[in-house]
C-alpha positions in Angstrom: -118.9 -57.6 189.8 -120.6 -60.7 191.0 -123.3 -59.9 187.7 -120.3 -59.9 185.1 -120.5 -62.6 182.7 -116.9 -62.6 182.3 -117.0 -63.1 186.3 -119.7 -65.4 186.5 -118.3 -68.0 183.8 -114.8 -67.6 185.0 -115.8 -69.0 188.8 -118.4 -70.9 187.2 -115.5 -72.7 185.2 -112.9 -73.4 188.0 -116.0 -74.7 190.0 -116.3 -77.5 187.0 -113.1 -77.8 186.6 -112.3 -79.4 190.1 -115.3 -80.9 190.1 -114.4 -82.8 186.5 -110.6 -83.7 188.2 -111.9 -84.9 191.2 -114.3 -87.1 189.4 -111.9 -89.2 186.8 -109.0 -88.7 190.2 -111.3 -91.0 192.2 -110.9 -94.0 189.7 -107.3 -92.8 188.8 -107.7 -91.0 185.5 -107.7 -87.3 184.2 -109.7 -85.2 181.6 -107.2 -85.6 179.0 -107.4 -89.5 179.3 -111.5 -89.2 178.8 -110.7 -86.7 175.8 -108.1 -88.9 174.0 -110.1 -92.3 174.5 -113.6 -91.0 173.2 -111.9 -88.8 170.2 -109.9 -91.9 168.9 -113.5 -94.5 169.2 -115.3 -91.6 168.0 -113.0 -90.5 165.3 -110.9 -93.5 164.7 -106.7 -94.3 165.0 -104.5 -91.4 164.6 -101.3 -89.9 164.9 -100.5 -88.3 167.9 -100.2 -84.7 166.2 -103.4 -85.6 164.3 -105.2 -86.6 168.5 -103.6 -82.5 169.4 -105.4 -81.7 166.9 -108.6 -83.1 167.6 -108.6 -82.6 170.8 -106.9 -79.5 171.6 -104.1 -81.3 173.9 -101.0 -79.4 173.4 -98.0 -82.1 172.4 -96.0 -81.7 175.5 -99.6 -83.0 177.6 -100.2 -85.3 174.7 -97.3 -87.4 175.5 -97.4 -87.2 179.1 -101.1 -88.5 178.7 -100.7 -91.1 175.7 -97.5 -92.5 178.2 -100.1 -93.2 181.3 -103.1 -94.7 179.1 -100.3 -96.8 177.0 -98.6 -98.0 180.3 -102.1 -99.2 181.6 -103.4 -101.4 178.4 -105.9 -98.6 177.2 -103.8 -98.1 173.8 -101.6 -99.0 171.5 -98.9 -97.3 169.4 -98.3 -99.0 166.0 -95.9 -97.9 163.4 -98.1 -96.6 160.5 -97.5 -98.5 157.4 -97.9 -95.8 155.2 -94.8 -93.3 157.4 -92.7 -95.5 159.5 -91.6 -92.3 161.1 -94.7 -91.7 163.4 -97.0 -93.9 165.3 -100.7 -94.6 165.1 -102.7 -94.7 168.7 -105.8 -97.0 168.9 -108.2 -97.8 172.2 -107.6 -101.6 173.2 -110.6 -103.7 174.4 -109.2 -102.1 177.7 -109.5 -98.5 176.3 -113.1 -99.2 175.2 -114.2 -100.1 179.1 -112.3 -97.7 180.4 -113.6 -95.0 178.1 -117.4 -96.2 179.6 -116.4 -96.2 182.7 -115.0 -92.3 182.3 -118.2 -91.3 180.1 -120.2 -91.8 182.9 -118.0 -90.4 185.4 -118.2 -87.2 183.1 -121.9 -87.7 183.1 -121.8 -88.0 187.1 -120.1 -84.5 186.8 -122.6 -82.8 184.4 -125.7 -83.7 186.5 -123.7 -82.3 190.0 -122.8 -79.0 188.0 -126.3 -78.4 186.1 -128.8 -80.0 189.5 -130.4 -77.0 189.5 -131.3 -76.5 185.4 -134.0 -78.0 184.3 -134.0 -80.2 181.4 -134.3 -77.0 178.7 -132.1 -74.5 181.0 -129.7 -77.3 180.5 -129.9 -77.5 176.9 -130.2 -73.8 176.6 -127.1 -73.0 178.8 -124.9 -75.7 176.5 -126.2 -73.8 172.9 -125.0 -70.6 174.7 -121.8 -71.8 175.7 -121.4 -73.8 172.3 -122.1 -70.3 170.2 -119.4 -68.2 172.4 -116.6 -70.7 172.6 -117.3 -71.2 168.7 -117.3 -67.5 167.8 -114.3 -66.7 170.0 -112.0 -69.7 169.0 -113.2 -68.9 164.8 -111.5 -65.3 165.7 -108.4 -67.4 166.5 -108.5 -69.7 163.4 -109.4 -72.5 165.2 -111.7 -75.3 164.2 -115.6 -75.2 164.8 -116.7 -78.0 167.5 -118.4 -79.8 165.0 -114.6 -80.0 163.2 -113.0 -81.2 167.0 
């Protein structure tokens, strides 16, 4: 069992997994606040469907989420002009620091779970992962990661 790939990524995942939540716990933040901040100054303002969307985050976690980085000063939810009905989320000044300070706690947590790849195992490991995630979420009609 232990030289199933199935097995191997499964216990490799829930190994980077704590690791990735006890890295943004430690300055008081989770992966979904690193995943909404960096899609919205990567990918500009949005709605909060259009941020589930992007980023995966299914709506019930999208609220929860958009409620704790609102409540600190890291966005803002305006009114869009265009459909009075929904709001549009942007990063504050805040966000943007905050977002920095979270990149590299995600980098942090990258170098801990890849110390013992080198430089091109690293490289070659992401390209692997990148080709099954795409070709099993394409069977699901979701979008490429280039499209996330």
């Amino acid at each position: 069992m232990e030289r199933l790939p199935s097995w191997l990524l499964t216990q490799t995942a829930a190994y980077a997994g704590r690791l990735v939540g006890e890295g943004f716990a430690a300055v008081g933040a989770r992966g979904y606040h690193y995943r909404l901040l960096t899609s919205l100054l990567a990918d500009g303002p949005a709605s909060q469907a259009g941020l589930g969307r992007r980023t995966g985050i299914h709506l019930s976690d999208m609220v929860a989420a958009l409620n704790e980085l609102e409540a600190d000063g890291y966005i803002a939810r305006k009114p869009d002009k265009a459909d009075k009905r929904r709001n549009v989320i942007t990063v504050t000044d805040l966000g943007r620091e905050r977002a920095a300070e979270l990149s590299g706690r995600a980098d942090a947590v990258q170098e801990e779970l890849l110390e013992p790849l080198s430089g091109p195992e690293r490289a070659e490991l992401t390209t692997l992962l990148a080709k099954l995630y795409e070709h099993h979420h394409a069977r699901q009609g979701f979008p490429p990661l280039s499209k996330m």
